[in-house]
N, C-alpha and C positions, 0 to 999 in steps of 0.2 A: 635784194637780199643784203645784210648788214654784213661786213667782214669783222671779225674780231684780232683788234690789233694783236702782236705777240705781246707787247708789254704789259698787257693784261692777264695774259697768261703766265707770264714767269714769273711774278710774286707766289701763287699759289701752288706753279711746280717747282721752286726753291725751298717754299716753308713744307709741301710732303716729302720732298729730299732729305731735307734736315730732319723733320722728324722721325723719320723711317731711322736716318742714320740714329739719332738717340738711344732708340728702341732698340732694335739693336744692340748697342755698345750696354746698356742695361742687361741685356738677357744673356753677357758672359756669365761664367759659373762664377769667379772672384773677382767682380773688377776694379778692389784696390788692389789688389796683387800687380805685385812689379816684376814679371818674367824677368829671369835670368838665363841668359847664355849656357851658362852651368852647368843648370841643373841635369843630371846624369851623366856630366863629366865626370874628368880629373881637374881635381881643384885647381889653379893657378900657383905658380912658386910664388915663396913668404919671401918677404926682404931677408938680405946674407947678414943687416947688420940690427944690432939688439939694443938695450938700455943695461949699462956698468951694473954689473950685479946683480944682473936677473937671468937665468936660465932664456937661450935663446930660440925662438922658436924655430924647426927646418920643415924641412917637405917631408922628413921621414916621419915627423909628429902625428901628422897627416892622414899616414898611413900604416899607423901602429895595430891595427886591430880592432879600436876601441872608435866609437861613436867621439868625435871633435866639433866643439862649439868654438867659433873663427867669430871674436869681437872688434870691428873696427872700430876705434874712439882716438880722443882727444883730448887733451886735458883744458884745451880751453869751448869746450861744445856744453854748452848747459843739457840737452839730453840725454849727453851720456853721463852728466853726473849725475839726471835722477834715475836713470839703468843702473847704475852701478850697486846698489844695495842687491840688486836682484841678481847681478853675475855673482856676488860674494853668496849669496844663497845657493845659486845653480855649482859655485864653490862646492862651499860646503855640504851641500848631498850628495859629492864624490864624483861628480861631473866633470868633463875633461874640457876646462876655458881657457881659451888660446887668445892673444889680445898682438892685435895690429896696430901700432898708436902713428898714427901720419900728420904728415903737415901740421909738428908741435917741434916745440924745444926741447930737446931731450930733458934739460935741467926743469922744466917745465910739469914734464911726463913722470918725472921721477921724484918729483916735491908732491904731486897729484897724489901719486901709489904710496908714496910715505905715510901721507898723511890721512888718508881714506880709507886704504885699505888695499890688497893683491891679490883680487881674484885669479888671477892667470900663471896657470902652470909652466907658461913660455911666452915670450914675447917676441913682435917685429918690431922694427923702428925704422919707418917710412916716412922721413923728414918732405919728400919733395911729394908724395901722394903717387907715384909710380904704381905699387902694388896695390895700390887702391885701382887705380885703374884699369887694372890687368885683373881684379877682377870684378870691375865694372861697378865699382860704391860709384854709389850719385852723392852723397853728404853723411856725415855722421851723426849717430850710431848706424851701422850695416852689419848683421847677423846672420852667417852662413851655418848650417849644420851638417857638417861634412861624415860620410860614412864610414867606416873602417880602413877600407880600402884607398880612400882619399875622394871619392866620388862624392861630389857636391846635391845634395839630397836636398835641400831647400835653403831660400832666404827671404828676411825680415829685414824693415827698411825701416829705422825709426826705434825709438828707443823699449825696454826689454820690461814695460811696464802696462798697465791697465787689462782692458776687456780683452781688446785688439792682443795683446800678448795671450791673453788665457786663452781666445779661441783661435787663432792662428799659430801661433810658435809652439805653443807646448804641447798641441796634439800631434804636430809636427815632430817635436823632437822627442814624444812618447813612443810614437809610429818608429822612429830611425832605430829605438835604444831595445825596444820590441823585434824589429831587424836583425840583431847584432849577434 
């Protein structure tokens, strides 16, 4: 009788491993979705220090009552400059956008807003990326929508534009403002 070596056998129990695992990892409900720690916390403290001349943002913003939109950006991140038309829109239809600028030069940050435009009713100013990491951005743009209360209700990774924004973030921050 012939014995069948192992190493003939672990190609083909390697490659239904693998496959099995794909499958799987497919049949999550969202699997671009980037879980956050967060979500149905209390948000993370905003940096203590701001940009010259702009309302500062605190933790009490947070927790005003009112549905808060948390934009991490940059003034030197080409995404968040093609987002940024759409915070000045989420602006202007009386939306409460909050902006965290990290890992920028302030004089940088503030030639950016001058010159483009100030969606943001408060601001942080996160030169070393601290509060970015406290709560938990991987890269900029990163988009929290925080609940009333301060409780961290969802996030968006990636800038505040296209399909991916119409079917992910804004039924999102429909559902939150519907909440309120």
């Amino acid at each position: 009788m012939a014995r069948i070596s192992p190493l003939m056998i672990a190609p083909p129990a390697l490659f239904a491993g693998l496959a099995l695992l794909f499958y799987v990892g497919m049949q999550r409900e969202n699997p671009d979705d980037l879980r956050s720690v967060f979500i149905g916390r209390p948000a993370p403290s905003v940096p203590e220090e701001g940009l010259d001349g702009r309302a500062l943002l605190t933790d009490a913003d947070l927790r005003s009552g009112e549905v808060t939109i948390v934009n991490f950006w940059a003034s030197w991140c080409p995404p968040c400059r093609a987002e940024h038309p759409k915070l000045k829109e989420l602006d202007a239809s009386g939306l409460r956008v909050a902006g965290i600028n990290f890992k920028d030069e302030a004089s940088q940050a503030q030639k950016y807003l001058d010159e483009d435009g100030d969606p943001f009713f408060a601001l942080g100013f996160d030169p070393k990326g601290q509060t970015a990491i406290d709560w938990g951005v991987t890269a900029p743009p990163e988009t929290f929508i925080v609940d009333g209360d301060g409780t961290v209700l969802f996030r968006y990774a990636g800038p505040l534009i296209g399909s991916d924004y119409e079917q992910r973030f804004k039924p999102a921050l429909e559902e939150a403002l519907a909440g309120q």
